[in-house]
C-alpha atoms as one frame of an Amber mdcrd trajectory, in Angstrom:
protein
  21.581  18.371 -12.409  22.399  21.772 -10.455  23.593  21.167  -6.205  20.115
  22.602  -5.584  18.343  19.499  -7.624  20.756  16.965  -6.300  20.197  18.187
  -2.496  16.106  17.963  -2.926  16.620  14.357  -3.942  18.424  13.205  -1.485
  16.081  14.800   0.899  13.363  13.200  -0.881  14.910   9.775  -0.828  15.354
  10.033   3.054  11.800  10.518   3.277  10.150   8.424   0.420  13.221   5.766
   0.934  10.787   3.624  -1.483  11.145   5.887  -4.844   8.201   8.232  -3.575
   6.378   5.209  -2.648   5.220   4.509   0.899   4.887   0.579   2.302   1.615
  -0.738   2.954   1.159  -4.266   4.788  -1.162  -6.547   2.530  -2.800  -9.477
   3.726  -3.046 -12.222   0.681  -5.206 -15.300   1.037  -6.851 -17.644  -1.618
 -10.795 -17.125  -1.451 -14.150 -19.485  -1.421 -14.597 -18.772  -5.121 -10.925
 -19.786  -6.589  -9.819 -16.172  -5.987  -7.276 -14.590  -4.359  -8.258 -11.719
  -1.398  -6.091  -8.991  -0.643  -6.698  -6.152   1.980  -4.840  -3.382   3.498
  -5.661  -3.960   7.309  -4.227  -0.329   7.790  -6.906   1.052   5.453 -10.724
   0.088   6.390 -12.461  -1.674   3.807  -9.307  -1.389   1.173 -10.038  -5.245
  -0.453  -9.423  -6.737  -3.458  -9.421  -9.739  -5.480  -7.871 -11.190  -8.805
  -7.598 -14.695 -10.183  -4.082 -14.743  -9.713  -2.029 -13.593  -6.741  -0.090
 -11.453  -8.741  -3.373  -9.782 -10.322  -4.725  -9.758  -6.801  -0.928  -7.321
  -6.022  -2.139  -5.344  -8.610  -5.570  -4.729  -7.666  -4.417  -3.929  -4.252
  -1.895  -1.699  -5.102  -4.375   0.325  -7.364  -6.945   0.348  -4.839  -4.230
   1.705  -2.115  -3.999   4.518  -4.428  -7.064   5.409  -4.690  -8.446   5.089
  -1.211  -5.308   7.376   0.031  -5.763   9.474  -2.736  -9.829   9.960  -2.394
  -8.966  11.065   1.521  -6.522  13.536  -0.013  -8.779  15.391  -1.961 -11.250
  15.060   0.977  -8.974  16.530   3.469  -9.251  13.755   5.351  -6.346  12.464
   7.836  -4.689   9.128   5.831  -3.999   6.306   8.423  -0.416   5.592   9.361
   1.087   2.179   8.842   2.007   0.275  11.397   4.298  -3.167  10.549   3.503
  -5.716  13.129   2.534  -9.309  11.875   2.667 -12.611  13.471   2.038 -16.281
  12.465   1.198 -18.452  14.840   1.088 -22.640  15.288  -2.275 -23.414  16.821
């Protein structure tokens, strides 16, 4: 790997920190049917279901991609994430 290549990846780690990945908060619950829910509050309508919450991740994740991708190649703004969760004892 030349100094050039090695420079562009560390820039690109500082700014994808996640291996070009960004973070999304997901919401996982089970659902009235026996399924598991996931959504992407950050995203409008980005929901998704499996019968397992690890097939519910990976419906989520894919449907991440493809929401932010679809605005993309709309040329539509893609909502930033913002981290801020609580749990509460009512």
């Amino acid at each position: 790997m030349t100094n050039c290549s090695k420079t562009f990846m560390k820039r690109l780690k500082a700014v994808y920190p996640y291996g070009g990945k960004t973070m999304r908060q997901v919401i996982i619950y089970p659902g009235e049917d026996g399924y598991w829910v996931a959504e992407c509050p950050s995203l409008p309508g980005c929901i998704s279901q499996g019968e397992t919450k690890q097939r519910a991740i990976a419906n989520i994740k894919e449907a991440i991609e493809g929401y932010v991708l679809t605005l993309e190649e709309d040329g539509l703004p893609v909502p930033d994430e913002h981290f801020e969760a609580l749990v509460l004892a009512v």
